[in-house]
C-alpha positions in Angstrom: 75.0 86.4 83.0 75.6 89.5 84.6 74.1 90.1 88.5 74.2 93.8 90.5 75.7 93.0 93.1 76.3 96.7 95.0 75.7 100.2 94.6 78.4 102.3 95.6 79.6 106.1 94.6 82.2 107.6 93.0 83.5 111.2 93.1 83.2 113.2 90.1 86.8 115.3 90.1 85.3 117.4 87.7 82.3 118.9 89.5 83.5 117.6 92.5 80.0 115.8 93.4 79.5 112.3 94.0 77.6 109.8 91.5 76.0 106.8 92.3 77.9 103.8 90.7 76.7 99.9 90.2 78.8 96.9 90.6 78.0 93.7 88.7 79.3 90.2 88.6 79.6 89.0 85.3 81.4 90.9 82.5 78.9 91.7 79.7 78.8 92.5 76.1 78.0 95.8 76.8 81.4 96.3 78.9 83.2 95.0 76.0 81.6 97.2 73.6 82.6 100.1 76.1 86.2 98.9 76.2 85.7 98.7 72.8 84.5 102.1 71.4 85.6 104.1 74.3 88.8 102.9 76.2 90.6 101.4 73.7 90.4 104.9 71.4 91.7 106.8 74.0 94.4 104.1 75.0 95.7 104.5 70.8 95.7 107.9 70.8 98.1 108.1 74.0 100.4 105.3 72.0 101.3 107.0 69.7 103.2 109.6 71.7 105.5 106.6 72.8 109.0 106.3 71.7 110.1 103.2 74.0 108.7 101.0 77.1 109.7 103.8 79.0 107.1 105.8 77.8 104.6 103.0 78.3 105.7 103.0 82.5 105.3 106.7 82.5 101.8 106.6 80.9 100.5 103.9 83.2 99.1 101.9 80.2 101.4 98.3 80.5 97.9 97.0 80.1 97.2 98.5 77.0 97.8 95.0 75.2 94.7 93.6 77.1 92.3 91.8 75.2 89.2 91.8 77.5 86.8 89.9 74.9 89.0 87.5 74.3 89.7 87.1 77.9 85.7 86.4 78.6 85.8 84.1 76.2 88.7 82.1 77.9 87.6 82.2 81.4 83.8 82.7 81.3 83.1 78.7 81.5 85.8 77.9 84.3 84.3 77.9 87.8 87.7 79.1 89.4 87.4 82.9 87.9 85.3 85.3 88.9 84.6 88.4 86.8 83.4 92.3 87.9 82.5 95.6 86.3 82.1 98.8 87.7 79.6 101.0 86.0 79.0 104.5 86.8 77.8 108.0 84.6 76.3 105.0 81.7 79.5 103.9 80.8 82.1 100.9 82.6 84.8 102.2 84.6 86.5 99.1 86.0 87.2 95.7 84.8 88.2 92.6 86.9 88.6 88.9 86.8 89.6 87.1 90.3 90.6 83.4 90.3 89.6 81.3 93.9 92.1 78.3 93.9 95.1 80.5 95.1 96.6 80.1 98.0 98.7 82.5 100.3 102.6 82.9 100.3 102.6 85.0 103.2 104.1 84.1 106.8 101.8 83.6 109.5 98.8 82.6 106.5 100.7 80.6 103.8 98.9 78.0 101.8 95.6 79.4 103.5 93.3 79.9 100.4 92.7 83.4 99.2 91.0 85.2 96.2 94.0 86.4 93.4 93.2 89.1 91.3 94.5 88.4 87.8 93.6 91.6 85.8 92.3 94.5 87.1 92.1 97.6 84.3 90.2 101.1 85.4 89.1 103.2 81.9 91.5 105.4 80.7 89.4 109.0 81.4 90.2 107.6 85.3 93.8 107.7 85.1 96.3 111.0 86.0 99.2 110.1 83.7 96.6 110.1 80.7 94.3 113.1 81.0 94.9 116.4 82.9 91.8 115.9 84.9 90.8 112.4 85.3 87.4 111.9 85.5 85.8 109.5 88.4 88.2 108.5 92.1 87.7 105.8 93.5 87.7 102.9 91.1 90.4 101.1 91.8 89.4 101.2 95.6 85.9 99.7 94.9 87.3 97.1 92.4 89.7 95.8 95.5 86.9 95.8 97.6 84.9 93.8 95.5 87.8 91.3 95.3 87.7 91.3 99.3 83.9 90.6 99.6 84.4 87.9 96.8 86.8 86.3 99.2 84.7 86.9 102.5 81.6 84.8 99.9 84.6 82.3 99.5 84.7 81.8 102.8 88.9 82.6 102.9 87.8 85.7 105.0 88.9 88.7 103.2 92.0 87.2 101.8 93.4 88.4 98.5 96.6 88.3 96.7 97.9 90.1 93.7 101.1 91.0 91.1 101.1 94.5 90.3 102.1 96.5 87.0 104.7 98.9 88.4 102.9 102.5 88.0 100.5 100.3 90.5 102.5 99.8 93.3 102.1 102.6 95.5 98.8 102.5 95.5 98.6 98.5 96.5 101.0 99.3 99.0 100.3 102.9 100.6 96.2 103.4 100.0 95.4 99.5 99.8 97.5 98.2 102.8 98.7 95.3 101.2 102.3 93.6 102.1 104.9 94.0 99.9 106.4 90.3 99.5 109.1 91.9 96.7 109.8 91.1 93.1 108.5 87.9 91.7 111.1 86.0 88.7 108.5 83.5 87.6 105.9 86.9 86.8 107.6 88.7 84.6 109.5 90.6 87.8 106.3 92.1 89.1 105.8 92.7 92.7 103.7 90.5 94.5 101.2 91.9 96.9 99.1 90.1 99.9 96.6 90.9 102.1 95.8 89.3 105.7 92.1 89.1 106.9 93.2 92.2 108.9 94.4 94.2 106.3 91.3 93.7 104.9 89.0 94.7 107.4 91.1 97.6 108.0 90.4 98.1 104.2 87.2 98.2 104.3 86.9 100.5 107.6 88.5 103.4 106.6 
């Protein structure tokens, strides 16, 4: 079942107008079939210009492997997963599944509970390395936010945690706020981000 849950607006780089954008709870057929005929086109047609995993970093597509139907299908009847889309212009522009039995590694809030983002994917027509003028800004703030409010219904206050795929990082760390708690061994050597109640707020405020 999906629920809209917010309405929210994105800037169009291209016209340089903002467009109103809806966010559900409850990834739905229909964001599949958009994954399906629209992103995962695009994401093919950029792999084949890839010569090693190099290549890969430098087109920010390390989630090109991602098999979001499949992924609904494994998480959609567990209570501890959440899932979102962002739609926005008729088609989906973000994808995200949170899971709420986490709990915190940071100083000062360890073994608190907060919300962990597992995947979070923007469609490729949103992203710099892959087009030379990507279409909607925005997403990826409004999918962290989402993840923050999910938290604040959880009642963990704003808490979230995530590990990022590298191209990622700067923008957990320098737009996002989050804390930087280094390179994780047991995930693949991905970065592990947190975010205090604060951070969120802050988040959220500017």
């Amino acid at each position: 079942m999906t629920e809209l849950i917010g309405e929210v607006v994105l800037l169009d780089r291209e016209n340089g107008n903002y467009e109103q954008a809806f966010v559900y709870e409850g990834i739905c057929e229909q964001h599949i079939d958009d994954v399906e005929r629209l992103w995962v086109p695009q994401i093919k047609a950029n792999l084949s210009r890839i010569q090693n995993n190099d290549d890969i970093a430098a087109l920010h597509i390390q989630d090109f492997h991602w098999n979001w139907r499949a992924k609904v299908t494994a998480f959609s009847r567990q209570l501890a997963y959440r899932s979102f889309a962002l739609e926005c212009g008729g088609q989906t522009q973000g994808l995200m599944y949170v899971n709420t039995t986490k709990r915190c590694r940071l100083e000062g809030q360890a073994n608190q509970h907060l919300v962990y983002v597992e995947y979070l994917a923007t469609a490729p027509w949103n992203r710099p390395s892959l087009v030379g003028c990507p279409k909607y800004k925005g997403v990826g703030s409004i999918m962290i936010a989402t993840a923050i409010q999910a938290s604040v219904d959880e009642e963990m206050q704003g808490r979230i945690g995530l590990h990022s795929l590298p191209q990622a990082d700067p923008f957990y760390r320098d737009i996002c706020g989050m804390t930087d708690l280094g390179v994780d061994s047991d995930k693949q050597n991905l970065r592990y981000f947190e975010m205090t109640a604060e951070q969120a707020m802050a988040f959220l405020n500017q």
